[in-house]
Gaussian input, Z-matrix of N, CA and C with variables (Angstrom, degrees):
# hf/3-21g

backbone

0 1
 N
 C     1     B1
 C     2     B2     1     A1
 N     3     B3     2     A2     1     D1
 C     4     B4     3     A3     2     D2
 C     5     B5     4     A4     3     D3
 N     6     B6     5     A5     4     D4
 C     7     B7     6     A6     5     D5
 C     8     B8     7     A7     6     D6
 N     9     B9     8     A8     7     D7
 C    10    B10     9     A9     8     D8
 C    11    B11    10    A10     9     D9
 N    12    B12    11    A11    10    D10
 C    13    B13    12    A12    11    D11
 C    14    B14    13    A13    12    D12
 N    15    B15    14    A14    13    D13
 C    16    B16    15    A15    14    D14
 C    17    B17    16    A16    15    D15
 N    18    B18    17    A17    16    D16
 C    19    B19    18    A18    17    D17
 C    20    B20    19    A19    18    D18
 N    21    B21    20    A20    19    D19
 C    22    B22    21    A21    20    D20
 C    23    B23    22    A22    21    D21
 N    24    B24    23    A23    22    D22
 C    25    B25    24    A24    23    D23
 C    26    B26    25    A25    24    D24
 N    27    B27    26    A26    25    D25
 C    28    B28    27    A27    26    D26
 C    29    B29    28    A28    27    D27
 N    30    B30    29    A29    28    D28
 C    31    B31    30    A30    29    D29
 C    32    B32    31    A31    30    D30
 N    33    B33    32    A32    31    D31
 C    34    B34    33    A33    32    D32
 C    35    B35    34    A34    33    D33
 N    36    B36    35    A35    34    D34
 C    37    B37    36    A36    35    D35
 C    38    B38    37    A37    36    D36
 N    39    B39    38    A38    37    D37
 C    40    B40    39    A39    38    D38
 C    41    B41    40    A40    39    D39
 N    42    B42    41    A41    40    D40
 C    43    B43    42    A42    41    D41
 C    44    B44    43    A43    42    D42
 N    45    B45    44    A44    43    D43
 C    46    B46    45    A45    44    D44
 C    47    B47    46    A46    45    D45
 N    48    B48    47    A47    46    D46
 C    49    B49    48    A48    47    D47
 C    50    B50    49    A49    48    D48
 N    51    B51    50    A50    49    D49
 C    52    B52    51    A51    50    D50
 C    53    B53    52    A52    51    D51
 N    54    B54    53    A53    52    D52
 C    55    B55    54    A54    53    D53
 C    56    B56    55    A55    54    D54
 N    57    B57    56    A56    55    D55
 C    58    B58    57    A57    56    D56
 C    59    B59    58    A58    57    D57
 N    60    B60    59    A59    58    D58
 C    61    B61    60    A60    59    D59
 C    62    B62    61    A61    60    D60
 N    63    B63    62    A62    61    D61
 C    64    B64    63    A63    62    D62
 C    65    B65    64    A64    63    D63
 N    66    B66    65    A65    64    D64
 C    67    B67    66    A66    65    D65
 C    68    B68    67    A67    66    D66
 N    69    B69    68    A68    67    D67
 C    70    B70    69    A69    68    D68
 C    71    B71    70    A70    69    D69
 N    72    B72    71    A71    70    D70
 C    73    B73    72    A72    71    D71
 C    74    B74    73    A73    72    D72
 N    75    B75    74    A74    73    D73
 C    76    B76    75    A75    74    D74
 C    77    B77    76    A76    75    D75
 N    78    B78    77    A77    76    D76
 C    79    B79    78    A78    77    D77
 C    80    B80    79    A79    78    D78
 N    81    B81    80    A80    79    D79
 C    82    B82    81    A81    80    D80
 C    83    B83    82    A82    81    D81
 N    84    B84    83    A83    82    D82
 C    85    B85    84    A84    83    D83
 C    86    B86    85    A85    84    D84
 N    87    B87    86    A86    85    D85
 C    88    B88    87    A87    86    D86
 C    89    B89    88    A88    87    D87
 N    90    B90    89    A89    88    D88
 C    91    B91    90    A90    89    D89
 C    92    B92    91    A91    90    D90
 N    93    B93    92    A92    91    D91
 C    94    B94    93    A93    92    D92
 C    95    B95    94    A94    93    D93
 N    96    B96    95    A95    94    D94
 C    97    B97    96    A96    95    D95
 C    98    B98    97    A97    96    D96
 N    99    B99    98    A98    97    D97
 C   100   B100    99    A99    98    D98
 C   101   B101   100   A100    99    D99
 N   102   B102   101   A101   100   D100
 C   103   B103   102   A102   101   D101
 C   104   B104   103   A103   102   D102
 N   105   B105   104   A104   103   D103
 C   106   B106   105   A105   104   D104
 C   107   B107   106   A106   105   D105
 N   108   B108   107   A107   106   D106
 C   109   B109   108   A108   107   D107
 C   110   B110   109   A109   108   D108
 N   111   B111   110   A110   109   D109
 C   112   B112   111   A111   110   D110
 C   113   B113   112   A112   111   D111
 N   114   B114   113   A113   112   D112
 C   115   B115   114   A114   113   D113
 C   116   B116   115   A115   114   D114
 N   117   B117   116   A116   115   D115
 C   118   B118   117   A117   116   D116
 C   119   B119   118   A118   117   D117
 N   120   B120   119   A119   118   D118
 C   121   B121   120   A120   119   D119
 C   122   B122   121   A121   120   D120
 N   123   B123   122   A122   121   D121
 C   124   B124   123   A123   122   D122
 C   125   B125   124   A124   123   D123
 N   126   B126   125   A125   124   D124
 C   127   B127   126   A126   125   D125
 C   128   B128   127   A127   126   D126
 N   129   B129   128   A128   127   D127
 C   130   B130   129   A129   128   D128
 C   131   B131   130   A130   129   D129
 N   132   B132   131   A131   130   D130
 C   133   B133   132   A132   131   D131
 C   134   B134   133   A133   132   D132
 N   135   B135   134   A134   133   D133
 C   136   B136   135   A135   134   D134
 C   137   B137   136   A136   135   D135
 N   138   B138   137   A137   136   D136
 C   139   B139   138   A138   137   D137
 C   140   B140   139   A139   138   D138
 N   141   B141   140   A140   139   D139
 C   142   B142   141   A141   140   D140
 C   143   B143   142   A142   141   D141
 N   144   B144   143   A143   142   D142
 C   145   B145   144   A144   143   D143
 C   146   B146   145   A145   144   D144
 N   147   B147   146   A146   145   D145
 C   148   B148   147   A147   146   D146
 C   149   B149   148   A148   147   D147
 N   150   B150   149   A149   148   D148
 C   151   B151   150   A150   149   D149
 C   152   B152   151   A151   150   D150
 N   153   B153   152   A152   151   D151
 C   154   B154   153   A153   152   D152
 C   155   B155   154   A154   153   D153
 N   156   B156   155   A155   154   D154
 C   157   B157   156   A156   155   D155
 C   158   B158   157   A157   156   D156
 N   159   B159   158   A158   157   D157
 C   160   B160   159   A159   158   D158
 C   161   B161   160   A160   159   D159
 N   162   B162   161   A161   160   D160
 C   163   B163   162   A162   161   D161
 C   164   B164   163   A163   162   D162
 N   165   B165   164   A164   163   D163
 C   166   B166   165   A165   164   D164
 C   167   B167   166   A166   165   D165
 N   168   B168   167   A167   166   D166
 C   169   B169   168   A168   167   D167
 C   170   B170   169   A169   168   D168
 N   171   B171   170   A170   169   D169
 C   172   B172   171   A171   170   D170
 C   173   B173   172   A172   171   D171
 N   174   B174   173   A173   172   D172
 C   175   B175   174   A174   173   D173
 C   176   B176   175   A175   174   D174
 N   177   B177   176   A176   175   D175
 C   178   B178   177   A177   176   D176
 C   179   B179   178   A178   177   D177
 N   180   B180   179   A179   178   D178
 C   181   B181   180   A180   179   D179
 C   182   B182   181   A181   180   D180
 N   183   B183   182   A182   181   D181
 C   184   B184   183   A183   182   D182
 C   185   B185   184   A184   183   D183
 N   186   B186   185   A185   184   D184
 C   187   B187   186   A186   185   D185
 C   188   B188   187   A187   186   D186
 N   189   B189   188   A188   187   D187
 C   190   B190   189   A189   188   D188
 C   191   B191   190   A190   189   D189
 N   192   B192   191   A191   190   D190
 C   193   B193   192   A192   191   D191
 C   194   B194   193   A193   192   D192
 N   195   B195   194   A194   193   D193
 C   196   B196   195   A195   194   D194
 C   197   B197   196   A196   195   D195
 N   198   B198   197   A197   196   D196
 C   199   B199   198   A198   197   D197
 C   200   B200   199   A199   198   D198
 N   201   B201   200   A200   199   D199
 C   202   B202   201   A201   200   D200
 C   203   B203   202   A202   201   D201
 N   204   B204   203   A203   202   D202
 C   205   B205   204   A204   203   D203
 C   206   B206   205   A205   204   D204
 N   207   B207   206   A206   205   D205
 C   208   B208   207   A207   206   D206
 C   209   B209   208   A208   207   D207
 N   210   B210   209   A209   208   D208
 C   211   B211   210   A210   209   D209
 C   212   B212   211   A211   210   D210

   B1=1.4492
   B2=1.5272
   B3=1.2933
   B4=1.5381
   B5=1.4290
   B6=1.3572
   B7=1.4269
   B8=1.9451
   B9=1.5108
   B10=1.6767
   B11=1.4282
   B12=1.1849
   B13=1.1192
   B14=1.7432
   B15=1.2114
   B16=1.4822
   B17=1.1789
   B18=1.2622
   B19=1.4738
   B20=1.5573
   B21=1.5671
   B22=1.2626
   B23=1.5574
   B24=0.9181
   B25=1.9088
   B26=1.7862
   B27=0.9553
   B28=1.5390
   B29=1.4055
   B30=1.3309
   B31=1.5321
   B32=1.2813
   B33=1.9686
   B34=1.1988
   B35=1.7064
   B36=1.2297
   B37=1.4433
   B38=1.8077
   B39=1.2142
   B40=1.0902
   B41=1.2729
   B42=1.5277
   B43=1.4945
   B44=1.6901
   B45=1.3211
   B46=1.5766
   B47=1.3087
   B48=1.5666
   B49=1.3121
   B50=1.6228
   B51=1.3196
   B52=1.3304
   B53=1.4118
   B54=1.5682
   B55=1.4750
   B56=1.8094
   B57=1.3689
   B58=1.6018
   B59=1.6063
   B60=1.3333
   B61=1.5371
   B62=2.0439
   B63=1.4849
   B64=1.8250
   B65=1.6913
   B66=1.2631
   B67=1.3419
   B68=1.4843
   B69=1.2525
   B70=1.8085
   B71=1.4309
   B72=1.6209
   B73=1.5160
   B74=1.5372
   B75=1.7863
   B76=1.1420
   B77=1.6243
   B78=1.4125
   B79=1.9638
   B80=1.5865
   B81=1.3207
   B82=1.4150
   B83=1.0944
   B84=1.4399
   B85=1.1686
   B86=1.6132
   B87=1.6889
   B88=1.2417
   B89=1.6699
   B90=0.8930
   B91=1.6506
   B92=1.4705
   B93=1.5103
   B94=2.0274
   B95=1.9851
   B96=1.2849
   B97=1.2159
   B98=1.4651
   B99=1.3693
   B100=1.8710
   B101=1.6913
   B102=1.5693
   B103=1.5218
   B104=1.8695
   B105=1.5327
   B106=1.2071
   B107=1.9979
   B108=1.1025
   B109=1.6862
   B110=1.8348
   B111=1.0785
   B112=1.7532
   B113=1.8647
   B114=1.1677
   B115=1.8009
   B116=1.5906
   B117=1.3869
   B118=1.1358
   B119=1.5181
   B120=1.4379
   B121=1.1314
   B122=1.5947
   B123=1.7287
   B124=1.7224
   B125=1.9058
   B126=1.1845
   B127=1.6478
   B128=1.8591
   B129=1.7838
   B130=1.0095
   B131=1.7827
   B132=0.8190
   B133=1.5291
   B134=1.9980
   B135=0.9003
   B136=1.6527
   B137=1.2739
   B138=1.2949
   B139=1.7131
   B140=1.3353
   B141=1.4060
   B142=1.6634
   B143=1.3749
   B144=1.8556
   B145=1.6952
   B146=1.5250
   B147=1.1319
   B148=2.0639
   B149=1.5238
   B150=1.2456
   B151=1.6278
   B152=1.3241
   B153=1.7319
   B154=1.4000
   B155=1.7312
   B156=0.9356
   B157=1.2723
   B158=1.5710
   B159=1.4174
   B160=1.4933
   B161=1.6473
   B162=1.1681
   B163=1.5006
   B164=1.7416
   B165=1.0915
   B166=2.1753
   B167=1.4963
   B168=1.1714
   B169=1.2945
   B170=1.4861
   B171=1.4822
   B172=1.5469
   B173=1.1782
   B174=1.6383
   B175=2.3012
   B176=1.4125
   B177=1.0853
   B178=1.3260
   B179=1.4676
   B180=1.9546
   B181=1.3151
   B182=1.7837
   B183=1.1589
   B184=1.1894
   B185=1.9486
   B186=0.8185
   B187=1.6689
   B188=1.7297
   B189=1.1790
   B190=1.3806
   B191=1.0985
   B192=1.4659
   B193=1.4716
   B194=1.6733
   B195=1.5905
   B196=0.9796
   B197=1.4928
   B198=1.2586
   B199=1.7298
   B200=1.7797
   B201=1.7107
   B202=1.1308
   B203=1.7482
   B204=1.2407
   B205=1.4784
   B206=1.4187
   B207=1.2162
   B208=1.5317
   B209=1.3088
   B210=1.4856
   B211=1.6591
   B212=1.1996
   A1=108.69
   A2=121.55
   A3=128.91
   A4=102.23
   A5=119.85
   A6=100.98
   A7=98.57
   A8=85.24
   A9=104.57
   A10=116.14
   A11=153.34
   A12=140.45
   A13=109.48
   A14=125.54
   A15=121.84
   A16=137.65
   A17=120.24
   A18=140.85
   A19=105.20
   A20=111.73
   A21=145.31
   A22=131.88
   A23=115.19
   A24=107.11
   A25=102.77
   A26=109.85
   A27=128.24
   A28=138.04
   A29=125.55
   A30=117.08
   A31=90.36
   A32=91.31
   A33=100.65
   A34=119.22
   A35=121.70
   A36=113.54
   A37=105.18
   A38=132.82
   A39=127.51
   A40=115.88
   A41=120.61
   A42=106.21
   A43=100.22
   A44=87.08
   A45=97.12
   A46=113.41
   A47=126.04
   A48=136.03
   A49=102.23
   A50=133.88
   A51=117.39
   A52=103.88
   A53=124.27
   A54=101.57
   A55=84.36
   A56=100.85
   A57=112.12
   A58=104.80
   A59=117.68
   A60=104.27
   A61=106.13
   A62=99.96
   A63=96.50
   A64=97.52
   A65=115.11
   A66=130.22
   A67=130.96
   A68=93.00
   A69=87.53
   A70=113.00
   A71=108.18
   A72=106.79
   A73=106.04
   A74=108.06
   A75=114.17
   A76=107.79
   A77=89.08
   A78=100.51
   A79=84.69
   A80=119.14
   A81=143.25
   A82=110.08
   A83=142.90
   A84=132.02
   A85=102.50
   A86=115.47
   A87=122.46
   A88=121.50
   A89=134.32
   A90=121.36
   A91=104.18
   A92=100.09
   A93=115.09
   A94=104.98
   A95=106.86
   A96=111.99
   A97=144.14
   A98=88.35
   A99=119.63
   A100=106.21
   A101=106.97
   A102=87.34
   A103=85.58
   A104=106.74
   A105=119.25
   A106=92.95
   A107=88.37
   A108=98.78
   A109=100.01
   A110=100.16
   A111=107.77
   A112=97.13
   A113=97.13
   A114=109.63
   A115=102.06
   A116=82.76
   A117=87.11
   A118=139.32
   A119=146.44
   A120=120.00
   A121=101.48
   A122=109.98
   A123=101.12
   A124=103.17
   A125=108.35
   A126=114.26
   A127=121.40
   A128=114.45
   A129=129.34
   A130=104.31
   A131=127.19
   A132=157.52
   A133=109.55
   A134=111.34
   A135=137.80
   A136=103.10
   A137=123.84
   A138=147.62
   A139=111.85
   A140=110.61
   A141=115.82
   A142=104.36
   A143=106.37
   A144=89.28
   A145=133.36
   A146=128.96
   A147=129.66
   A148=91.43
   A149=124.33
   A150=108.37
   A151=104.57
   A152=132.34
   A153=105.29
   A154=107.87
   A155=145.64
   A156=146.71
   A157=104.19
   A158=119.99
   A159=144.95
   A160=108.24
   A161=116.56
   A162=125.72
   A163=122.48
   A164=136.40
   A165=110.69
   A166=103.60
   A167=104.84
   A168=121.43
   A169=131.30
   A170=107.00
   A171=119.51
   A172=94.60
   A173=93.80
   A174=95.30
   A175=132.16
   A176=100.90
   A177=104.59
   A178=143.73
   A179=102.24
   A180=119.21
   A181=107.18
   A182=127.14
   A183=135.60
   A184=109.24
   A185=99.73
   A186=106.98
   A187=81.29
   A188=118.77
   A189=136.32
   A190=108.99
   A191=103.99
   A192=106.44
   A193=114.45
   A194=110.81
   A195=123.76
   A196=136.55
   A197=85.90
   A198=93.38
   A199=116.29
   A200=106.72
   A201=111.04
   A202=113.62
   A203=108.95
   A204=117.58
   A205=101.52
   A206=118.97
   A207=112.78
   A208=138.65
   A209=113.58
   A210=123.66
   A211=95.24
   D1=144.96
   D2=-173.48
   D3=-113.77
   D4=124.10
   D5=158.70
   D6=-129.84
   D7=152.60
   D8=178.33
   D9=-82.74
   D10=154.38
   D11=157.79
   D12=-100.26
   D13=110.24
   D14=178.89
   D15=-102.54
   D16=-1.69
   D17=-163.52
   D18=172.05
   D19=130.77
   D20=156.60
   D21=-70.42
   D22=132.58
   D23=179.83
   D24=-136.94
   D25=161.13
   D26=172.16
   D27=176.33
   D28=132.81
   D29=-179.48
   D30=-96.24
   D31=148.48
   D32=-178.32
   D33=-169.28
   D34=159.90
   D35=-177.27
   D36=-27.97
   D37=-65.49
   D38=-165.97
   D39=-91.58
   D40=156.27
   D41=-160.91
   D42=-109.90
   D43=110.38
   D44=170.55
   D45=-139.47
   D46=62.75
   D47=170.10
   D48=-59.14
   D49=-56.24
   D50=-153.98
   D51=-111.55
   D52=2.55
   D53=-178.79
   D54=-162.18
   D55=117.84
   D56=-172.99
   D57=-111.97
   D58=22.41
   D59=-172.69
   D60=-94.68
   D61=-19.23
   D62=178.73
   D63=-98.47
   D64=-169.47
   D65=-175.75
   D66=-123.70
   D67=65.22
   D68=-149.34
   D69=-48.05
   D70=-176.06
   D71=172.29
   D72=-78.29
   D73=147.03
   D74=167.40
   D75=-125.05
   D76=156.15
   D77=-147.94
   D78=-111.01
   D79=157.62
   D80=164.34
   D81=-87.22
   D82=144.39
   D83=-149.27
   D84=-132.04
   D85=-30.64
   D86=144.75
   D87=-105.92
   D88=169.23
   D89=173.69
   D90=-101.17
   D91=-31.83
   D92=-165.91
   D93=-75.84
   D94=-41.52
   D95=163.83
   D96=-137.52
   D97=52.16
   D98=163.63
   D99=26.82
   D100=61.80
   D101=176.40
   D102=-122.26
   D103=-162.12
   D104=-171.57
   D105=-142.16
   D106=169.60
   D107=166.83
   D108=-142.19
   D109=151.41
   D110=-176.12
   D111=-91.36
   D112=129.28
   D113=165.12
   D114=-87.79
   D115=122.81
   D116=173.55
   D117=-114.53
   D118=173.40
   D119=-157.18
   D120=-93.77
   D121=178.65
   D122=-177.64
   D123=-80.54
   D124=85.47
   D125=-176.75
   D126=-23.93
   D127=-33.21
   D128=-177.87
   D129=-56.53
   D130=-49.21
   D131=-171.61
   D132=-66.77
   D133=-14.70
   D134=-173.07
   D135=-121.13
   D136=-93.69
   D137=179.43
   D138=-55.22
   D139=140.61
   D140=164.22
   D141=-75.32
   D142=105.82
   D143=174.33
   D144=-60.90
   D145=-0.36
   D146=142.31
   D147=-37.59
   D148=-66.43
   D149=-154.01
   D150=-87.08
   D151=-12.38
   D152=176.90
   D153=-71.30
   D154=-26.96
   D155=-137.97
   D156=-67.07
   D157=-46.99
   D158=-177.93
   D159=-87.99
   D160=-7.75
   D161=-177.90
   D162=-63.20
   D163=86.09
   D164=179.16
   D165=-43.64
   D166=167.42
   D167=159.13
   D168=-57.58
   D169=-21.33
   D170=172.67
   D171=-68.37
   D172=-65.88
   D173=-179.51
   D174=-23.87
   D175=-70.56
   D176=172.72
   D177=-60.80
   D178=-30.87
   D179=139.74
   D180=-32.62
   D181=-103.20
   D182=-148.98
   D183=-62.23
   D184=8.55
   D185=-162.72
   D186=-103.85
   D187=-55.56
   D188=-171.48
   D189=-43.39
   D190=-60.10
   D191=-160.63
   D192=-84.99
   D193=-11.34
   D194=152.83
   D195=-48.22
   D196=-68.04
   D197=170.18
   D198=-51.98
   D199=-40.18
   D200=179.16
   D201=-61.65
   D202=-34.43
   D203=172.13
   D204=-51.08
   D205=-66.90
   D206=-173.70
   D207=-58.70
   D208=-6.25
   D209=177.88
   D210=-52.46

């Protein structure tokens, strides 16, 4: 079996749900302890909300960015 890979998806510090080809700026979210938080997309809009309800936050992360892979 062959499969192609054709498109990429990911949530992530910077928000590039619909167009991942520039780099936007990504912001520090503390300065004192250099972390980030992921923006995330509006999940309702992706997901059948029946299935977000029971979903973690990992879940839906990776489900997301999945589906977004596949457009």
């Amino acid at each position: 079996m062959e499969l192609y890979i054709k498109g990429i998806g990911s949530i992530s510090p910077s928000e590039n749900f619909e167009n991942i080809s520039h780099t936007p700026e990504i912001k520090l979210v503390d300065d004192v302890y250099k972390y980030y938080f992921c923006i995330e997309p509006i999940y309702k809009e992706i997901i059948n909300p029946l299935l977000l309800r029971r979903m973690s936050r990992a879940m839906k992360m990776g489900i997301a960015s999945a589906l977004l892979c596949l457009k």
